[in-house]
VOFI-872077 format. One record per atom (N, C-alpha, C, O, CB): residue number from 1; chain; atom name; x, y, z. Coordinates in pm, 1 decimal. Glycine has a CB too. Example, Ala and Ser with C-alpha at 12.3 -4.5 7.8 and 13.67 -1.06 7.14 Angstrom:
# residues 2
+-------+-------+-------+----------+----------+----------+
: domar : gulum : marlo :        x :        y :        z :
+-------+-------+-------+----------+----------+----------+
:     1 :     A :     N :   1319.0 :   -569.0 :    780.0 :
:     1 :     A :    CA :   1230.0 :   -450.0 :    780.0 :
:     1 :     A :     C :   1320.0 :   -330.0 :    780.0 :
:     1 :     A :     O :   1423.6 :   -331.9 :    846.5 :
:     1 :     A :    CB :   1130.8 :   -447.3 :    904.6 :
:     2 :     A :     N :   1285.0 :   -225.0 :    708.0 :
:     2 :     A :    CA :   1367.0 :   -106.0 :    714.0 :
:     2 :     A :     C :   1290.0 :      3.0 :    787.0 :
:     2 :     A :     O :   1340.9 :    113.8 :    803.9 :
:     2 :     A :    CB :   1408.4 :    -59.8 :    572.5 :
+-------+-------+-------+----------+----------+----------+
***
This chain:
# residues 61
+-------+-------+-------+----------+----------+----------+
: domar : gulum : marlo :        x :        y :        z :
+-------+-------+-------+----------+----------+----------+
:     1 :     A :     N :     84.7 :   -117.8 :      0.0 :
:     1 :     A :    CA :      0.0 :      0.0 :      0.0 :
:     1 :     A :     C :     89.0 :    123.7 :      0.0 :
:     1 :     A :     O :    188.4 :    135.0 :     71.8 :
:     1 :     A :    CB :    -96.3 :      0.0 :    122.2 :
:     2 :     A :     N :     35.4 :    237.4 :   -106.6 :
:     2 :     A :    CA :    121.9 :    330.3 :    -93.5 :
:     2 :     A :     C :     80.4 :    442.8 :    -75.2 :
:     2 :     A :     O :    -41.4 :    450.0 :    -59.0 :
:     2 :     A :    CB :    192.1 :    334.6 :   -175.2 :
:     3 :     A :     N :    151.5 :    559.6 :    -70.6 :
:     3 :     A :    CA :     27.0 :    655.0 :    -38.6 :
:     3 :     A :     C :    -31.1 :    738.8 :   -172.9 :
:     3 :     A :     O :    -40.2 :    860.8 :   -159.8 :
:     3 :     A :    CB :     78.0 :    772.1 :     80.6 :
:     4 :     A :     N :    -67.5 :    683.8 :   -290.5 :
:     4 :     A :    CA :   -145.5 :    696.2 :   -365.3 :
:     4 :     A :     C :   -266.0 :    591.1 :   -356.0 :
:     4 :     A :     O :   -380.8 :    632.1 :   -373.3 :
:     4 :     A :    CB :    -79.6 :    703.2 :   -469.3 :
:     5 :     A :     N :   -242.6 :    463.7 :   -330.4 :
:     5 :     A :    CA :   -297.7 :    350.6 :   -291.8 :
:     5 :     A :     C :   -454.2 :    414.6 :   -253.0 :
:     5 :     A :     O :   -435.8 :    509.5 :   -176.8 :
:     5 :     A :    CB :   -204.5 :    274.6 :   -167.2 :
:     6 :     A :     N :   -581.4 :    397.4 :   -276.1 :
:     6 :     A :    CA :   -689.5 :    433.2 :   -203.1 :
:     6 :     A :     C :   -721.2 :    355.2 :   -143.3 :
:     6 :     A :     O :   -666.0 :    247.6 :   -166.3 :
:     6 :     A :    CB :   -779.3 :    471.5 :   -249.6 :
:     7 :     A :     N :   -822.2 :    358.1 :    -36.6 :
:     7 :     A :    CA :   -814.6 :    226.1 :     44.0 :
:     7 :     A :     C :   -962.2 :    314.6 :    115.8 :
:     7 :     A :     O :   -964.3 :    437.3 :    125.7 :
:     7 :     A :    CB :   -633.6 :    175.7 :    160.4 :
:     8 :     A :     N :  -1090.3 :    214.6 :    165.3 :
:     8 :     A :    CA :  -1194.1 :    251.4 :    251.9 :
:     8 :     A :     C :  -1223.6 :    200.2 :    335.5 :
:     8 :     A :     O :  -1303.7 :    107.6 :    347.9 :
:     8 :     A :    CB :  -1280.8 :    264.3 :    218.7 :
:     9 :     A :     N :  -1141.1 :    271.8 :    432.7 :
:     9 :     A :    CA :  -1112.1 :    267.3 :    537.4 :
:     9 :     A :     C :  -1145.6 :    381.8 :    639.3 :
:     9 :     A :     O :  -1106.3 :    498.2 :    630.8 :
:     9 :     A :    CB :  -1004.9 :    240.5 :    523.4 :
:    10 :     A :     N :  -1243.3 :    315.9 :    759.2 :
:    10 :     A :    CA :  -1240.4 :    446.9 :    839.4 :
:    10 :     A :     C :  -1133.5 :    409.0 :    942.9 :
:    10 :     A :     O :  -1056.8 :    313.1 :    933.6 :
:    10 :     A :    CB :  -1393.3 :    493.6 :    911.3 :
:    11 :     A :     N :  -1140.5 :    511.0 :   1057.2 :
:    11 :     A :    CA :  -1019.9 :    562.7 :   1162.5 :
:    11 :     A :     C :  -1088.7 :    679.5 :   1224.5 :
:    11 :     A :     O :  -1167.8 :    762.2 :   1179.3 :
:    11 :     A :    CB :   -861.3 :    614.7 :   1086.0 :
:    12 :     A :     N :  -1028.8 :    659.3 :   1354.8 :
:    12 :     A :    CA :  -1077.4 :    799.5 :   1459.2 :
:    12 :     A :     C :   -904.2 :    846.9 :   1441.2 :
:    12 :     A :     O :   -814.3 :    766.4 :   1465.9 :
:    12 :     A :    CB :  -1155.1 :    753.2 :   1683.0 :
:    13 :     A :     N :   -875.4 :    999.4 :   1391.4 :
:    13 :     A :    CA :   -759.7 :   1002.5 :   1476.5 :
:    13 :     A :     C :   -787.9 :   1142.7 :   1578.4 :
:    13 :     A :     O :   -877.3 :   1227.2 :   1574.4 :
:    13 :     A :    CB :   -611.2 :   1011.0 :   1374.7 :
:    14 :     A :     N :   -659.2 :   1124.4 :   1678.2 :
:    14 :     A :    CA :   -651.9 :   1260.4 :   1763.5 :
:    14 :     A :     C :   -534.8 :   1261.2 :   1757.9 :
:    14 :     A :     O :   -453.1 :   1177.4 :   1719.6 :
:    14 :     A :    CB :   -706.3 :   1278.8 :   1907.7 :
:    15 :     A :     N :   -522.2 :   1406.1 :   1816.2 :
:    15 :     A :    CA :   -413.7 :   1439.3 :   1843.2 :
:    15 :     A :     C :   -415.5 :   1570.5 :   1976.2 :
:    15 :     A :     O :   -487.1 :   1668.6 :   1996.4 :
:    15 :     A :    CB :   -356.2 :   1471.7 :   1703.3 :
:    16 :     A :     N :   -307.2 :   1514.8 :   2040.9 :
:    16 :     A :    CA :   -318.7 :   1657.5 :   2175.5 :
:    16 :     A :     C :   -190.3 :   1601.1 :   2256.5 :
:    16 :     A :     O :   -129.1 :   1494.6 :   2248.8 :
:    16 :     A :    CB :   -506.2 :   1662.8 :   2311.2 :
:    17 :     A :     N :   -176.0 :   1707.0 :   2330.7 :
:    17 :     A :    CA :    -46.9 :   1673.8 :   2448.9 :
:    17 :     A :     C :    -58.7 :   1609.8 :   2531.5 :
:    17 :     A :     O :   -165.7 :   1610.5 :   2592.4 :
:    17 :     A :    CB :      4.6 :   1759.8 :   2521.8 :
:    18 :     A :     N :     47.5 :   1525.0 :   2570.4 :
:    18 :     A :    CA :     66.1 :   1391.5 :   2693.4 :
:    18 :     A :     C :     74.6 :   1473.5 :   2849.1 :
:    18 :     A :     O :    116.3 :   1583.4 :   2885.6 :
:    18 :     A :    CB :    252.0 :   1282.0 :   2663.6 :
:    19 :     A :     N :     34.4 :   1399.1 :   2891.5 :
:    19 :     A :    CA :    119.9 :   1510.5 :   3038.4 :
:    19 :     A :     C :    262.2 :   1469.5 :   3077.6 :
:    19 :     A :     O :    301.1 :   1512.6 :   3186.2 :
:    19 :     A :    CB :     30.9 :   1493.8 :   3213.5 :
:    20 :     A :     N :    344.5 :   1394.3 :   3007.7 :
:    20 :     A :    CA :    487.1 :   1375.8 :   2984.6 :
:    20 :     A :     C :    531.7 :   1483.8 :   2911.7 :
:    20 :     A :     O :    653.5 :   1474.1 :   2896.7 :
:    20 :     A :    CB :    521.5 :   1252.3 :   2916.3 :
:    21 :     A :     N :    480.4 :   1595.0 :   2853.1 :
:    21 :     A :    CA :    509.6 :   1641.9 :   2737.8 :
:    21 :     A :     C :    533.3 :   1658.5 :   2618.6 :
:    21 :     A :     O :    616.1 :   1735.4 :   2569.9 :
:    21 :     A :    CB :    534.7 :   1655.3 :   2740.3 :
:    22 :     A :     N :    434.1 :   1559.7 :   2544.5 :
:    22 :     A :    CA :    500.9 :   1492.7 :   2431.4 :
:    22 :     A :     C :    348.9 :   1526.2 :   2363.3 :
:    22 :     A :     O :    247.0 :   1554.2 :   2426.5 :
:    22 :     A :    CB :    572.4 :   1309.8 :   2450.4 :
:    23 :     A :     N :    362.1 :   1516.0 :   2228.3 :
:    23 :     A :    CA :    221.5 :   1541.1 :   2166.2 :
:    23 :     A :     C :    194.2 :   1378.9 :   2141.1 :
:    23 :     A :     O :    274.2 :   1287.0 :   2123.3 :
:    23 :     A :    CB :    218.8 :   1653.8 :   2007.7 :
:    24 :     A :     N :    112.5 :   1379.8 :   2144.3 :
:    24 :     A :    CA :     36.2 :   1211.4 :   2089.0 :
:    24 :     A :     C :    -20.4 :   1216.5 :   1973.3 :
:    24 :     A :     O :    -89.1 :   1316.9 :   1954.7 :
:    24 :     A :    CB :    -91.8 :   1146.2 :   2177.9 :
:    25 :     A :     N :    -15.4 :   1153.0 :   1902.3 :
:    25 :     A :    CA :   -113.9 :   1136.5 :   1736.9 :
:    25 :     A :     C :   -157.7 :    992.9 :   1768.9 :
:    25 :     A :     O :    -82.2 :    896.5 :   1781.5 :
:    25 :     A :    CB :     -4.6 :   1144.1 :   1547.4 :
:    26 :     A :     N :   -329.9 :    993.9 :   1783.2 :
:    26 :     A :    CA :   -378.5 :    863.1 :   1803.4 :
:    26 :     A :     C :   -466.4 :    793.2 :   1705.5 :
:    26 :     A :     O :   -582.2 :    830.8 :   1686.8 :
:    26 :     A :    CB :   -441.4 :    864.7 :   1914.9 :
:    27 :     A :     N :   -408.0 :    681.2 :   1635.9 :
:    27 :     A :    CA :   -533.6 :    621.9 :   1536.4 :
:    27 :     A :     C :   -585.7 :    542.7 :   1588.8 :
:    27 :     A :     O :   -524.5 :    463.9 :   1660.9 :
:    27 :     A :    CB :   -512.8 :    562.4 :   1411.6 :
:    28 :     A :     N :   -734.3 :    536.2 :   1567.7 :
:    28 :     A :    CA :   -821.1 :    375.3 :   1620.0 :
:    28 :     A :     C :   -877.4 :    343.3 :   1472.7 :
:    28 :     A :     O :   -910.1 :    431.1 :   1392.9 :
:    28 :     A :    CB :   -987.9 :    393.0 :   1765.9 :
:    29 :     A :     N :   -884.2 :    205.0 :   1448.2 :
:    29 :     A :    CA :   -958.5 :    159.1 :   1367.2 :
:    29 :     A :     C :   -949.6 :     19.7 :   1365.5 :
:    29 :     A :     O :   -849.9 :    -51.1 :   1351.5 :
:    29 :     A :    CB :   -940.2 :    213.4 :   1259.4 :
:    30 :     A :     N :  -1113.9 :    -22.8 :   1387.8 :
:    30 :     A :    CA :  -1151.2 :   -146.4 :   1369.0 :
:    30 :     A :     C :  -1069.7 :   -230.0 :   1529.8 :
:    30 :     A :     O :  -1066.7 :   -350.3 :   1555.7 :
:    30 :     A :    CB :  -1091.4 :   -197.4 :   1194.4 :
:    31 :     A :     N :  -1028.1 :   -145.0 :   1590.2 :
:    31 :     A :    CA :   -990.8 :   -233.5 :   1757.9 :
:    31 :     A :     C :   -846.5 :   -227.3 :   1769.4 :
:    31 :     A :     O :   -784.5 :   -257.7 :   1871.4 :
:    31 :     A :    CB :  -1035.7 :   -425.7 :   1771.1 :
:    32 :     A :     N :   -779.7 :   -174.3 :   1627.4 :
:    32 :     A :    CA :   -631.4 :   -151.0 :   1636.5 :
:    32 :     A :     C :   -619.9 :    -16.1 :   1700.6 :
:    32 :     A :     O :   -675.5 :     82.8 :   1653.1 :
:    32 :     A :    CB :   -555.0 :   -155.8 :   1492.0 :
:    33 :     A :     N :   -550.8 :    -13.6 :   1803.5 :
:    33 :     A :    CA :   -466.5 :    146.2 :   1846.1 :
:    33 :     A :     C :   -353.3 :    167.7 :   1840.8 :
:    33 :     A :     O :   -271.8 :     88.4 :   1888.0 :
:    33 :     A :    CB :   -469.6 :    194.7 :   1968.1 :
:    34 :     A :     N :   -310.0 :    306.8 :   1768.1 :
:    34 :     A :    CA :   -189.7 :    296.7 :   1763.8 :
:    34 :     A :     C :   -122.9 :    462.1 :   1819.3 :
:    34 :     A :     O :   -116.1 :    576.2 :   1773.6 :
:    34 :     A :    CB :   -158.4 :    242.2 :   1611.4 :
:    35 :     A :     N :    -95.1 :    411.4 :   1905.7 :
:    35 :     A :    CA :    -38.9 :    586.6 :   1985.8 :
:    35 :     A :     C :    104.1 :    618.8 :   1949.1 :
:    35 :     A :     O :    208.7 :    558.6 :   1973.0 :
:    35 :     A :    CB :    -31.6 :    589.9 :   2186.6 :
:    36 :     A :     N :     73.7 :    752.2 :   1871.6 :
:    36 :     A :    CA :    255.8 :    751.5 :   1872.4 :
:    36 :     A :     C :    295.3 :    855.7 :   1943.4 :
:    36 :     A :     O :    192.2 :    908.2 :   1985.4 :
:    36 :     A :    CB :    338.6 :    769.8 :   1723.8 :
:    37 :     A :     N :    406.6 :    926.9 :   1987.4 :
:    37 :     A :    CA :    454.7 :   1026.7 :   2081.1 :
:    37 :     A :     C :    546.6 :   1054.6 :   2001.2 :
:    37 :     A :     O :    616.2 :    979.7 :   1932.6 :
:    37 :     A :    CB :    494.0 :    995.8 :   2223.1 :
:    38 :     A :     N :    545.3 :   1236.9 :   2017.4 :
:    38 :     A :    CA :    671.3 :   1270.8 :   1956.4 :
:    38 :     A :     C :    720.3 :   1429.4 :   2011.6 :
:    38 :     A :     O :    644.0 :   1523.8 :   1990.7 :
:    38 :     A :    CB :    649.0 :   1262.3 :   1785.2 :
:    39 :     A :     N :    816.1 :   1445.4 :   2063.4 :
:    39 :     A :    CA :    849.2 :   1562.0 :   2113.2 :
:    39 :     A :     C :    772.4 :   1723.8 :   2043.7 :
:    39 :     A :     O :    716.7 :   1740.8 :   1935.3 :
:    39 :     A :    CB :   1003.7 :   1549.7 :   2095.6 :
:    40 :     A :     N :    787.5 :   1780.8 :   2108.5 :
:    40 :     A :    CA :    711.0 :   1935.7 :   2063.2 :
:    40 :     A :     C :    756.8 :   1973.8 :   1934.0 :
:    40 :     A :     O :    670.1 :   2008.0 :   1853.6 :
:    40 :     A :    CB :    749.4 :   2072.8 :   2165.8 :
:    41 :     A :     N :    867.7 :   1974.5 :   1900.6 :
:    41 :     A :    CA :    982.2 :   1961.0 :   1795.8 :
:    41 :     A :     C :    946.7 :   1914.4 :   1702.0 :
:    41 :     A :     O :    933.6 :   1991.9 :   1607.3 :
:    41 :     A :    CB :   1087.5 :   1894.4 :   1820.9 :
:    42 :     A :     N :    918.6 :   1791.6 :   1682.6 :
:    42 :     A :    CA :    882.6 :   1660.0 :   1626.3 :
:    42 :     A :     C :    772.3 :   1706.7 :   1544.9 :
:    42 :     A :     O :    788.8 :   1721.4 :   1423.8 :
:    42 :     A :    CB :    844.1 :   1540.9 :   1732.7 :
:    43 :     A :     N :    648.4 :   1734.1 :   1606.9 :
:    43 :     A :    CA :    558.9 :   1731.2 :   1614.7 :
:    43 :     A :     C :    524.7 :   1888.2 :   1503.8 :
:    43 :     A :     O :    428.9 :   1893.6 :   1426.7 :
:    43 :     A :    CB :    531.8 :   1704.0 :   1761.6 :
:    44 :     A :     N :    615.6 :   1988.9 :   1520.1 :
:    44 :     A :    CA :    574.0 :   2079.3 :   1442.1 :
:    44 :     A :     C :    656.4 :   2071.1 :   1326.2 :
:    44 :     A :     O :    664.5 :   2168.9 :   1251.9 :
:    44 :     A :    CB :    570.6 :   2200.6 :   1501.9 :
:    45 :     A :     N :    737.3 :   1934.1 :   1294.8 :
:    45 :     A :    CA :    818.5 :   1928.2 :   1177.1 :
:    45 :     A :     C :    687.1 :   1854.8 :   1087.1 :
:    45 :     A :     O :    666.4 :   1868.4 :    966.5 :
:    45 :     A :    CB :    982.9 :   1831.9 :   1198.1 :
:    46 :     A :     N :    606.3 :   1773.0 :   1186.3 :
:    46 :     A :    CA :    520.0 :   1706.2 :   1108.2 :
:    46 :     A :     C :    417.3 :   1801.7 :   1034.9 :
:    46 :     A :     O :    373.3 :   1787.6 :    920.8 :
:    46 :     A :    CB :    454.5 :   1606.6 :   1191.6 :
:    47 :     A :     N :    386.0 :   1912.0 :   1134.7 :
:    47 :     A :    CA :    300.9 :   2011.9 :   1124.4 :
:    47 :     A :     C :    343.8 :   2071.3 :    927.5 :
:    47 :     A :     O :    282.4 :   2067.0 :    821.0 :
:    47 :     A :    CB :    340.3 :   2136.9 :   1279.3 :
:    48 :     A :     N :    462.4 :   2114.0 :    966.9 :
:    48 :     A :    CA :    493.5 :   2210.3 :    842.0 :
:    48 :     A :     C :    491.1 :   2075.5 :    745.7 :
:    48 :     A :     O :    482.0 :   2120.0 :    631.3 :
:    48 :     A :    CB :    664.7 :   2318.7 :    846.2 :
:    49 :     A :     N :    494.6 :   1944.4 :    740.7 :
:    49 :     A :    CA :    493.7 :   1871.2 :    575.0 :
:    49 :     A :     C :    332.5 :   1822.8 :    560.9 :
:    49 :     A :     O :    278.5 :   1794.3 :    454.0 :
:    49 :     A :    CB :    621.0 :   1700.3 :    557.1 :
:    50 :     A :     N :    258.2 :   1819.8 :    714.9 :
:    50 :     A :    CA :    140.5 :   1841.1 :    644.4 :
:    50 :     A :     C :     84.4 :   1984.0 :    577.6 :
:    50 :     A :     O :      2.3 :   1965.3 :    487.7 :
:    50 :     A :    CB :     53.5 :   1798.7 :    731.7 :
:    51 :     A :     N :    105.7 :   2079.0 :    597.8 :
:    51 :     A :    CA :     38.4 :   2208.0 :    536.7 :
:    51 :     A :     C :    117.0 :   2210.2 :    410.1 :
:    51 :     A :     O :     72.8 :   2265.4 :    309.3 :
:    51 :     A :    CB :     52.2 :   2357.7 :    630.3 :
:    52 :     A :     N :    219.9 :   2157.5 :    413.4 :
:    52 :     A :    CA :    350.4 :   2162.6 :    276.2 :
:    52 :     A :     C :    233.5 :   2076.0 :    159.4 :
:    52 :     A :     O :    194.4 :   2117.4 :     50.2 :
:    52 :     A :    CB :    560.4 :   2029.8 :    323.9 :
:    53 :     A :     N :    197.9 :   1941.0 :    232.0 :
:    53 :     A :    CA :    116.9 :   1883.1 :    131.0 :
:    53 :     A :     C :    -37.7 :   1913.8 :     86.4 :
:    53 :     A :     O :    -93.7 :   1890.6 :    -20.8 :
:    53 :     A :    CB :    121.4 :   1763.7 :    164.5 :
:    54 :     A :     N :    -83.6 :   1970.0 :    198.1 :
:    54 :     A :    CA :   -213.4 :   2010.1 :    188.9 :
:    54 :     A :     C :   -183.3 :   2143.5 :     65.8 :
:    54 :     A :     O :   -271.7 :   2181.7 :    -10.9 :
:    54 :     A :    CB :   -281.7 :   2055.5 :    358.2 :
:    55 :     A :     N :    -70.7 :   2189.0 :     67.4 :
:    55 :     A :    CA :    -58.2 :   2340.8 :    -40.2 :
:    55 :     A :     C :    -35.5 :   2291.0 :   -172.4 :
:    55 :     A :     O :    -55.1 :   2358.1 :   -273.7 :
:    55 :     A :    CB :     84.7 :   2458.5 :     -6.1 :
:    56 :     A :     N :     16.4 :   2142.9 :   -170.3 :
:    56 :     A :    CA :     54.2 :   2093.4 :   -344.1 :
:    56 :     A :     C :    -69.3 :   2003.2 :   -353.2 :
:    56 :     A :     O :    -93.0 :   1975.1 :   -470.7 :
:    56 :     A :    CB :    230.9 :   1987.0 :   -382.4 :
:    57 :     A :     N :   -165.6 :   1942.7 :   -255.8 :
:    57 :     A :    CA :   -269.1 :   1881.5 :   -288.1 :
:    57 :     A :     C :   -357.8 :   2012.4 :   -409.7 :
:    57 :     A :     O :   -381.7 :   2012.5 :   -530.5 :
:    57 :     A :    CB :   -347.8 :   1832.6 :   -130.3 :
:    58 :     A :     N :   -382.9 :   2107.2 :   -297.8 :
:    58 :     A :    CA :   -476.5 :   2240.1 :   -329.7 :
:    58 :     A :     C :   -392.5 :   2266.6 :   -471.9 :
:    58 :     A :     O :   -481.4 :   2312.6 :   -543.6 :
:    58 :     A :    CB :   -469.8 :   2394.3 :   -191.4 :
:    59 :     A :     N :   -319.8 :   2264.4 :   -520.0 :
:    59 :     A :    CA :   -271.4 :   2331.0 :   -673.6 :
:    59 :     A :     C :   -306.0 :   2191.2 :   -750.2 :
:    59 :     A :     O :   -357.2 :   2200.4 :   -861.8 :
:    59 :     A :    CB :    -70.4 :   2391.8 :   -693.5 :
:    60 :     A :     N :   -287.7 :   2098.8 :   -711.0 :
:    60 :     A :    CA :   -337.8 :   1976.9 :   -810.5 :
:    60 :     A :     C :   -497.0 :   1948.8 :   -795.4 :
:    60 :     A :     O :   -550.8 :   1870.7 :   -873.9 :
:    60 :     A :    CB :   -253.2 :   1826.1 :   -770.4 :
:    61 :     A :     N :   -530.5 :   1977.8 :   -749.8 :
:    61 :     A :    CA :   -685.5 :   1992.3 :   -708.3 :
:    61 :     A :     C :   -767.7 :   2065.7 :   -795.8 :
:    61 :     A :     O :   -887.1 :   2080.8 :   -770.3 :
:    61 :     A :    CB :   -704.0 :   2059.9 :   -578.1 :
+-------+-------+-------+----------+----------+----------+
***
């Protein structure tokens, strides 16, 4: 599976801060959970390649 791959599939995700300090990104689907943690840092590197992709989705769109 790739990430052109479509696939129908649902998922809950969240996302918010640990009280360790760490942001959490949480998927559920179908009874699988998968919590990941990633420093504040981390977390806004992910930030800037999602809006990076959401800006080349929106021009191919």
């Amino acid at each position: 599976m790739g990430i052109n791959s479509e696939r129908d599939v649902e998922a809950n995700l969240q996302i918010g801060p640990t009280d360790q300090g760490m942001v959490r990104i949480f998927v559920e689907s179908h009874g699988t959970e998968i919590p990941m943690d990633f420093t504040p840092e981390e977390a806004e590197e992910i930030a800037t390649e999602i809006i990076a992709a959401a800006k080349s989705a929106s021009k191919r769109g």
